[in-house]
KOLDRENSE-288510 format. One record per residue: x, y, z of N, C-alpha, C in turn; residue in one letter. Coordinates in steps of 0.1 Angstrom, whole numbers, padded with zeros to 4 digits, always signed. Layout:
KOLDRENSE-288510
XYZXYZXYZa ...
This chain:
KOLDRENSE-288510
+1420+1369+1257+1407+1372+1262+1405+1367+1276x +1407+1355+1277+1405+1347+1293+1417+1355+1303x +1430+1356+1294+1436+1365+1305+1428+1381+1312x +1427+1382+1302+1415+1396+1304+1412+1400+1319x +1401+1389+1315+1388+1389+1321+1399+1382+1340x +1405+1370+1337+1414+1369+1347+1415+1378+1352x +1428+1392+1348+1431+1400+1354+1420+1410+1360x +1408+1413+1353+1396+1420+1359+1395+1412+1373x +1392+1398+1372+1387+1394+1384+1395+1400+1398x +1409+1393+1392+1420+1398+1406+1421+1410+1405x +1414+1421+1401+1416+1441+1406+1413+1441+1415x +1399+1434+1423+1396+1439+1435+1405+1428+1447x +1405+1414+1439+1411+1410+1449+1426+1415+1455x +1432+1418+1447+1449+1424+1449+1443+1439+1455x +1433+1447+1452+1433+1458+1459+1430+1458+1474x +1422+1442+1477+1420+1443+1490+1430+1432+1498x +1426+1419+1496+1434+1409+1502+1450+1412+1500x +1448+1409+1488+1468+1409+1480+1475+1419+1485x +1470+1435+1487+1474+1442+1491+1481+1438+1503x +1475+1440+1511+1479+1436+1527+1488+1422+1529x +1483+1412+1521+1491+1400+1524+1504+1397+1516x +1496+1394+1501+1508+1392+1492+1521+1400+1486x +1530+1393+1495+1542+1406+1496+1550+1394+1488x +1551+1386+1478+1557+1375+1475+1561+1391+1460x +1573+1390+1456+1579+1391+1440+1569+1386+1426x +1567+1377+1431+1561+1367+1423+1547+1370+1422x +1535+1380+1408+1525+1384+1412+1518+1373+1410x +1505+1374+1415+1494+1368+1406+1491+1362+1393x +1493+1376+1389+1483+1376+1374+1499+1370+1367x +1508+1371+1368+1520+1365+1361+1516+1348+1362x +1513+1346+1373+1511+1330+1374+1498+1326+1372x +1492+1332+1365+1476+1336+1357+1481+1331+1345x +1487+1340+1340+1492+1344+1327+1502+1332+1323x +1508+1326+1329+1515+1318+1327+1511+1304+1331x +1506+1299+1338+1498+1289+1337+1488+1284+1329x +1479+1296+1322+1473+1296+1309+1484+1291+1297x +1495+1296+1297+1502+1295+1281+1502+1282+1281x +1508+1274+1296+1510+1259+1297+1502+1252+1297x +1487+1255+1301+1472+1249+1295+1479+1241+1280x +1474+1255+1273+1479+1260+1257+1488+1251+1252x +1500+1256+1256+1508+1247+1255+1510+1229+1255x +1504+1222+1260+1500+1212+1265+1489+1201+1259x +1481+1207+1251+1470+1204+1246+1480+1190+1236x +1467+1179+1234+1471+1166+1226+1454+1165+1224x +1451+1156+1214+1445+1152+1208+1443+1136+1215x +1429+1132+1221+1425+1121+1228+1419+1109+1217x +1418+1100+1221+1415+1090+1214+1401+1091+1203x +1394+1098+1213+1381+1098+1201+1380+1111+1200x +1391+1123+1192+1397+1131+1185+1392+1142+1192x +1390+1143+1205+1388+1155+1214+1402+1166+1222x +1400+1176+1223+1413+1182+1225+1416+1181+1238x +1425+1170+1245+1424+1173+1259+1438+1181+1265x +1433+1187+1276+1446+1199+1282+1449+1190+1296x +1465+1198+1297+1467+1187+1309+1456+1195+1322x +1456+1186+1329+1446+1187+1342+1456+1189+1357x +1469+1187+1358+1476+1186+1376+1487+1196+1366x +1490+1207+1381+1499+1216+1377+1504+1218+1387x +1522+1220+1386+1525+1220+1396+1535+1237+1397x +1535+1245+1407+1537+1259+1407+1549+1257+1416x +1564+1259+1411+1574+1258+1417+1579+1274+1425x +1583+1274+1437+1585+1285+1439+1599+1292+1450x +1604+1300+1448+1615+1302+1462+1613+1300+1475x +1614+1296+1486+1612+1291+1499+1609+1307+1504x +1614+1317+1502+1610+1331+1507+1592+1336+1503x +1593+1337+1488+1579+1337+1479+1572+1325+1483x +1571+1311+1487+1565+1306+1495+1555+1308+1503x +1568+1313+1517+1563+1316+1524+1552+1329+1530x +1561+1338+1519+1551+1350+1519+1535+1348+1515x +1535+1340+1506+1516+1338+1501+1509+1323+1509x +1517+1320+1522+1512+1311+1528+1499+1314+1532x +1497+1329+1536+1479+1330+1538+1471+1328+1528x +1475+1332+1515+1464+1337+1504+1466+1325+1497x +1475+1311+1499+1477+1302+1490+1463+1295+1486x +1454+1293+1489+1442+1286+1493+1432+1298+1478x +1430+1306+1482+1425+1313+1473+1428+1318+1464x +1445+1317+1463+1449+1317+1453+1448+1303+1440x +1451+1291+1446+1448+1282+1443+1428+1285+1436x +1420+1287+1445+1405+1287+1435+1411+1296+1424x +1413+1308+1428+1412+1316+1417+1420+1312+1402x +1433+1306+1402+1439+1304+1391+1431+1286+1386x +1423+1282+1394+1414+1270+1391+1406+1274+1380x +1396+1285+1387+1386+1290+1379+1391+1294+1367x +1402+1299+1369+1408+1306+1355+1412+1298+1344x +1415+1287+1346+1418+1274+1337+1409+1270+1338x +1395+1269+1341+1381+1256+1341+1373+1270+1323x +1372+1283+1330+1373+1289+1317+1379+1292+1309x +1387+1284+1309+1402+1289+1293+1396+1278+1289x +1396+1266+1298+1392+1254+1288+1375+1255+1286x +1366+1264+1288+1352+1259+1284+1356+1267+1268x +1359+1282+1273+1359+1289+1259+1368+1282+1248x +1381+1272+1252+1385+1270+1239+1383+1252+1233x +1373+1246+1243+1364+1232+1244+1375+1224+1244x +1383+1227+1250+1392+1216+1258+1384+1204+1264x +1388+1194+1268+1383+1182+1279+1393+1179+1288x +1392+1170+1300+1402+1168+1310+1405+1155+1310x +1414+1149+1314+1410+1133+1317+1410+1131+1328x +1408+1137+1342+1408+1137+1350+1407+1148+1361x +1402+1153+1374+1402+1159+1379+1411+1173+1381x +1411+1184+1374+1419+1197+1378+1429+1202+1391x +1441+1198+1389+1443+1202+1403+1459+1208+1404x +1457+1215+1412+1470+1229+1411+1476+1228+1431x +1487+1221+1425+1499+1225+1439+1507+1232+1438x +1513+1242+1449+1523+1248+1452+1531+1246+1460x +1544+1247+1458+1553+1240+1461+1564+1248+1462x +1577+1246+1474+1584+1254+1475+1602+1249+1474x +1606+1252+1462+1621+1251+1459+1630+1257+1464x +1648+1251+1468+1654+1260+1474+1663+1262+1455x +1661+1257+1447+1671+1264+1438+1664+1279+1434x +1649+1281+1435+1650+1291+1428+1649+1306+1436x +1655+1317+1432+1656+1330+1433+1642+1330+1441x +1642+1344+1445+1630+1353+1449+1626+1362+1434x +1612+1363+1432+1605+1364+1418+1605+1358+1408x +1612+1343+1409+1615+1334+1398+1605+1322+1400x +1598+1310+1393+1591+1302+1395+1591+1294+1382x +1586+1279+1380+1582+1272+1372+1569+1266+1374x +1563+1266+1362+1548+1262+1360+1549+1246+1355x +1548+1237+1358+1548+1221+1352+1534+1214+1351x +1533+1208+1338+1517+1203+1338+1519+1188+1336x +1507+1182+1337+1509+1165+1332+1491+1162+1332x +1490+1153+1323+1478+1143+1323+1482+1135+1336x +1466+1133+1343+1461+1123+1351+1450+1120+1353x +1449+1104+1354+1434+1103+1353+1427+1101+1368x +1416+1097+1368+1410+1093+1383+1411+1081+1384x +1408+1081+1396+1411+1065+1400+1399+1058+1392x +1404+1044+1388+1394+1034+1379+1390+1043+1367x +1397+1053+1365+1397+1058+1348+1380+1069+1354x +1376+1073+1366+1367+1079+1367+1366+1092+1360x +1354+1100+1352+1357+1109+1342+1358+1122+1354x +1364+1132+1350+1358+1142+1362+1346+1151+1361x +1342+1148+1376+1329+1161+1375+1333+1166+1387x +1325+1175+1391+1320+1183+1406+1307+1188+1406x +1297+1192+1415+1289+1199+1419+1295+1213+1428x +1294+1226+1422+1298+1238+1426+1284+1241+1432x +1285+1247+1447+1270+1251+1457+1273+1260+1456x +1261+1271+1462+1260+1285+1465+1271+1291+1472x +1277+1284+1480+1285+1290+1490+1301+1286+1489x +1302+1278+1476+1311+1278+1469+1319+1268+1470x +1313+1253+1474+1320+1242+1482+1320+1233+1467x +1330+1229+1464+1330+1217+1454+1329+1203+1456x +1317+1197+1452+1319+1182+1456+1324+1171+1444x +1330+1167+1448+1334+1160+1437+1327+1147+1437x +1320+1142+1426+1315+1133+1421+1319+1114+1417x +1312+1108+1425+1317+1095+1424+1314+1083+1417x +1321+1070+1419+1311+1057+1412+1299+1058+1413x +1293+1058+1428+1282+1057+1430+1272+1066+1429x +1257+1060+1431+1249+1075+1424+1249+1080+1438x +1246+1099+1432+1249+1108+1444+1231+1110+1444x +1225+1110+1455+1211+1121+1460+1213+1128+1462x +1202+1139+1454+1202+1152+1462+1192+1152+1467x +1189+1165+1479+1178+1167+1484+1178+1165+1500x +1163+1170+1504+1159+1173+1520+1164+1162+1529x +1163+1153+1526+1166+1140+1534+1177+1142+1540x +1183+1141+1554+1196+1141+1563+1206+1131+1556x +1203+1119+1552+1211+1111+1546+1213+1114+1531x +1210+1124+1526+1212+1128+1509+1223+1128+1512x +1231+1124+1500+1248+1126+1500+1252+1142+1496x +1244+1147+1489+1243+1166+1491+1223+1168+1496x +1226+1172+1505+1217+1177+1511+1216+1191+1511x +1204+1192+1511+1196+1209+1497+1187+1214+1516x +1190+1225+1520+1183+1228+1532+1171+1242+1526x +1164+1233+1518+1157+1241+1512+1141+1239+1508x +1130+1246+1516+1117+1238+1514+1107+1234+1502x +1115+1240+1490+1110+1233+1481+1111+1221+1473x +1127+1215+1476+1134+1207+1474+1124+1194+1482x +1123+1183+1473+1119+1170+1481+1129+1163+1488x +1127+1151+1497+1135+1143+1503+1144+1139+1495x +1139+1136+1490+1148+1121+1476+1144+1132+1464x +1154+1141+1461+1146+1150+1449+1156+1146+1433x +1167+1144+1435+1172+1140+1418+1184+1128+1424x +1191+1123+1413+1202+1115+1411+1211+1115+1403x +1226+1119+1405+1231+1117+1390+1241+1107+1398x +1241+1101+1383+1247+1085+1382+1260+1083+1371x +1266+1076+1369+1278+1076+1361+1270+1069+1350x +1271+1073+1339+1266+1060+1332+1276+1059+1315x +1289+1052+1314+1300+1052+1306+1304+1067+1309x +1308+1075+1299+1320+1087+1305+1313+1097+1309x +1301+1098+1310+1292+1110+1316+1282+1107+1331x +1281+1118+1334+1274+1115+1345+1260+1123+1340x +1247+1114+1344+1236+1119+1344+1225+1123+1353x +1218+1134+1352+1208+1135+1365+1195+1132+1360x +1188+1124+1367+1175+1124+1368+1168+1126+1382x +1152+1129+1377+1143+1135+1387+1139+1123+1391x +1139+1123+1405+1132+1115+1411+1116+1116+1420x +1112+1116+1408+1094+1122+1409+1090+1133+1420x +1101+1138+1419+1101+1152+1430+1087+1162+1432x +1082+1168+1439+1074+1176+1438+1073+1190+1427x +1084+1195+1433+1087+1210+1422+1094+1204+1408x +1099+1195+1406+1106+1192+1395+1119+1195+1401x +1129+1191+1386+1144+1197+1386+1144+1201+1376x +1153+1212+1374+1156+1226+1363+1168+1222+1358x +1172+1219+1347+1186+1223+1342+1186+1234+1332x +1193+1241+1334+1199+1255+1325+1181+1260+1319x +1171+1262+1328+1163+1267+1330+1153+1255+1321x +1152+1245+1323+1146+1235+1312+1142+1222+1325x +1125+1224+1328+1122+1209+1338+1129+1195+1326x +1134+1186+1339+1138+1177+1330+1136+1162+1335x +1133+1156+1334+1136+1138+1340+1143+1132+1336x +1155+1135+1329+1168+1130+1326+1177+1135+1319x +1189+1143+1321+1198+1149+1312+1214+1146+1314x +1218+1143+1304+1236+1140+1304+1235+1157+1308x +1245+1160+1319+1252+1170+1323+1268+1170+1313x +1263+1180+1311+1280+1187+1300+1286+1201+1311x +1294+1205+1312+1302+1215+1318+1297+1231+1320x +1295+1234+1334+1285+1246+1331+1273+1246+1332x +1268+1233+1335+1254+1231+1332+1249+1237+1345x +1236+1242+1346+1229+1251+1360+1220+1236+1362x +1221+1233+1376+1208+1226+1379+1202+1233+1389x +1189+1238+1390+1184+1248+1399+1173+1233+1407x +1171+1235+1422+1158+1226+1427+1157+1234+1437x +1142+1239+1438+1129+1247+1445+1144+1265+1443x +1149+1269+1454+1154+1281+1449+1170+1278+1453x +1173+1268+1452+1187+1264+1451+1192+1258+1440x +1203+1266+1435+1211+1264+1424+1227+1259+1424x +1226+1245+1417+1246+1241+1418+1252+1243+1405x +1260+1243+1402+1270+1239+1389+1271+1228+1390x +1273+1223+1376+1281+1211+1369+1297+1213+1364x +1306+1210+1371+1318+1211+1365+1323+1203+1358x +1327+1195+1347+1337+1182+1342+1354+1190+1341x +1353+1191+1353+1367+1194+1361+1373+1192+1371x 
C-alpha cells in the first residue's frame, strides 16, 4: 500500500523533473521500493516493547548513476524521506533518532546496480527525534532547549503572520517527548483542530496559530 501511493506521488514527478534530468539506470521508484523492504526488514523491538525501524540509510551507487541524478539528488532524497516517515506512521514504527538518507557513490558497482544499508542511531545526548514541517516545506529540527514560536524577530521559528502573538507557544522537551504549550496568546494555539494549553505532540500532529499551520514529525 505505502509503495502504492509512493509510486502515485513520483507519476508527475518522473513525468516532469525525472524526465528531463534523471537519466541514471537506477529508477526511483526501485529505490522506493527497496528502501521500504529494508525499513521492514530492519525492524527490532525497543526496550519498552515498541517496534523501532532503523532511522540512517545509506544508498550505494555506480560513480556514472551518481553522477547522472546529481541535480535531482536533493529531492530525491525528500521524496524517499517522506516515503519512509509514512511506512513508518501506517505500520507505528518509532525511530531512535533522527531519519536520515545519504547517497553515496561506489566504484565497485555496475551502472543500474545499487545497495540499500540501514542502521540505528541515536541523537546526540540520546535526544528523541522531532521536527517542525512549515508551509513552505523547511524542516526544523527540534532541540534541548525550549523552541518559541511566534511574531517576535527573536522567536527561534518565527510565524510572519498577524494573528500569531509575539511570544505565542513553546514546545519543550520534557523526558522522551516534546510538548507545546500556549503562551497566553491572543488567538490561542490549535492542535489537530482542538485549542489547547498543553499537549504532548505525537507524529503528524497539525499545530495551526492565527492562519499558519506546521507539522509535528518524530523523525
Amino acid at each position: 500500500m505505502s509503495i502504492q501511493r509512493f509510486e502515485q506521488r513520483f507519476e508527475s514527478f518522473v513525468e516532469g523533473l525525472f524526465t528531463r534530468l534523471f537519466r541514471s539506470q537506477v529508477k526511483p521508484v526501485e529505490l522506493g521500493r527497496r528502501i521500504i523492504r529494508e525499513m521492514d526488514m530492519g525492524i527490532t523491538l525497543g526496550i519498552s516493547g515498541q517496534t523501532l525501524a532503523p532511522n540512517q540509510y545509506t544508498i550505494s551507487l555506480s560513480p556514472d548513476d551518481y553522477s547522472k541524478l546529481e541535480t535531482v539528488r536533493e529531492s530525491l532524497i525528500r521524496e524517499l524521506s517522506e516515503a519512509l516517515r509514512k511506512h513508518a506512521v501506517e505500520e507505528s514504527y518509532s525511530f531512535l533518532g533522527t531519519l536520515f538518507i545519504h547517497i553515496e557513490s561506489k566504484s565497485e558497482y555496475r551502472n543500474g546496480l545499487f545497495q540499500i544499508l540501514s542502521d540505528f542511531t541515536e541523537n546526540k545526548n540520546g535526544l528523541p527525534p522531532g521536527a517542525l514541517l512549515t508551509n513552505d516545506g523547511e524542516r526544523v529540527l527540534l532541540k534541548e532547549f525550549n523552541v518559541i514560536l511566534g511574531r517576535a524577530e527573536e522567536a527561534f521559528i518565527q510565524i510572519d503572520d498577524p494573528e500569531a502573538s509575539r511570544n505565542h507557544a513553546k514546545i519543550r522537551l520534557m523526558g522522551p517527548n516534546f510538548v507545546i504549550s500556549d503562551l497566553s496568546s491572543t488567538n490561542g494555539t490549535i492542535v489537530n483542530g482542538n485549542r489547547i494549553s498543553e499537549h504532548v505532540l505525537r507524529d503528524y500532529d497539525t499545530i495551526t496559530i492565527g492562519n499558519t499551520s506546521l507539522r509535528f514529525e518524530a523523525s
